[in-house]
C-alpha positions in Angstrom: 14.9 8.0 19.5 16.5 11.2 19.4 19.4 9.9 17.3 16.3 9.0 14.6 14.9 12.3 14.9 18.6 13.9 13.6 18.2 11.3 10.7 15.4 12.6 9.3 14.6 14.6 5.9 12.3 17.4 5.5 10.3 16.7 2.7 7.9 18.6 0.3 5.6 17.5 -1.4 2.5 18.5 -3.5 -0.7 16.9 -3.2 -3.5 18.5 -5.4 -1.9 21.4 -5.3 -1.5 21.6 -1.8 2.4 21.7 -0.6 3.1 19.2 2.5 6.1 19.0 4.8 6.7 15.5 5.8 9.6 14.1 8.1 10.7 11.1 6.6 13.3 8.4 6.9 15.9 8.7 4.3 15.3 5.7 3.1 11.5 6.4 3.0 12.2 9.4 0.6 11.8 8.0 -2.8 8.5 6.3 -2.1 6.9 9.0 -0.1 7.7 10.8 -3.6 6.4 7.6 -5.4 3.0 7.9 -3.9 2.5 11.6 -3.9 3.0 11.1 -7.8 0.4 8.1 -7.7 -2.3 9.7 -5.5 -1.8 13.4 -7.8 -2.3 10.8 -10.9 -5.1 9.1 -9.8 -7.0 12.5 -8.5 -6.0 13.5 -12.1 -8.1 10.4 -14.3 -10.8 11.3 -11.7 -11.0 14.5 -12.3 -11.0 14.3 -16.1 -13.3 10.9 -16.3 -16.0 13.0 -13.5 -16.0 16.4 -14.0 -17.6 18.8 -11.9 -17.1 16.6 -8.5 -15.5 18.9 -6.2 -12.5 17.7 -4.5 -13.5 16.2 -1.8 -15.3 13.5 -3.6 -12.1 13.2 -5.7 -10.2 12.7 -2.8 -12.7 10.0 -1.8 -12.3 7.8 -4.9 -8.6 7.9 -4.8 -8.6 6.4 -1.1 -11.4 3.7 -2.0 -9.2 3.2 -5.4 -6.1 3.0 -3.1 -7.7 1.0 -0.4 -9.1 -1.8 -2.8 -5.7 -2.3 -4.2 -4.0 -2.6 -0.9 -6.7 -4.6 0.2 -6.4 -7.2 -3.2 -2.7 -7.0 -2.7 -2.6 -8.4 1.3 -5.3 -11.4 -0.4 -2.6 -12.7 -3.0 -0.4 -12.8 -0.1 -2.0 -14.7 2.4 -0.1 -17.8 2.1 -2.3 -19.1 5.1 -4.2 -21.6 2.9 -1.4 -23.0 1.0 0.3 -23.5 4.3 -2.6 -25.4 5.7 -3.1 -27.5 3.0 1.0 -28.6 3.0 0.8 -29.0 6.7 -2.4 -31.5 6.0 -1.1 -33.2 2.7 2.3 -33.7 5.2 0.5 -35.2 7.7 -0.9 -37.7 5.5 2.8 -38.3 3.9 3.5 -38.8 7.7 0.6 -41.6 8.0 1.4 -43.4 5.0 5.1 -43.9 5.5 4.5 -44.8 9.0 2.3 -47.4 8.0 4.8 -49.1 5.7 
């Protein structure tokens, strides 16, 4: 573990215009940066589409915002009922063939 700890970068970055220090992989960098730039762009569209929310409430929409995507994304991967159904239609290959 502490051979990890020597490996990591001290990051800074700006969320609403508040600065954070993160310690990050190396390899984590670039999308730690990627989603500090999504989350500041999507508090952004809020903030002009509802004026006069407060920031808290802006904060709010971008986590249900990000949440529903993550959530929609991990439903197009759930290969779980394509597996069961290949796993059933073999099963029936299996049945046929031994029939013959």
């Amino acid at each position: 573990m502490p051979e990890q700890q020597s490996n990591m970068l001290n990051v800074h970055l700006t969320i609403d215009r508040t600065e954070y220090l993160l310690k990050v992989a190396p390899d984590d960098e670039e999308t730690f940066r990627k989603a500090a730039t999504l989350i500041n762009s999507k508090l952004a569209r809020y903030q002009e589409r509802f004026p006069n929310q407060g920031s808290e409430k802006y904060k709010a929409f971008v986590m249900l915002d990000l949440a529903t995507e993550l959530l929609r994304q991990a439903n197009r991967n759930d290969t779980q009922p394509y597996t069961a159904k290949l796993e059933e239609l073999a099963r029936e290959m299996e049945d046929v063939l031994g029939k013959k």
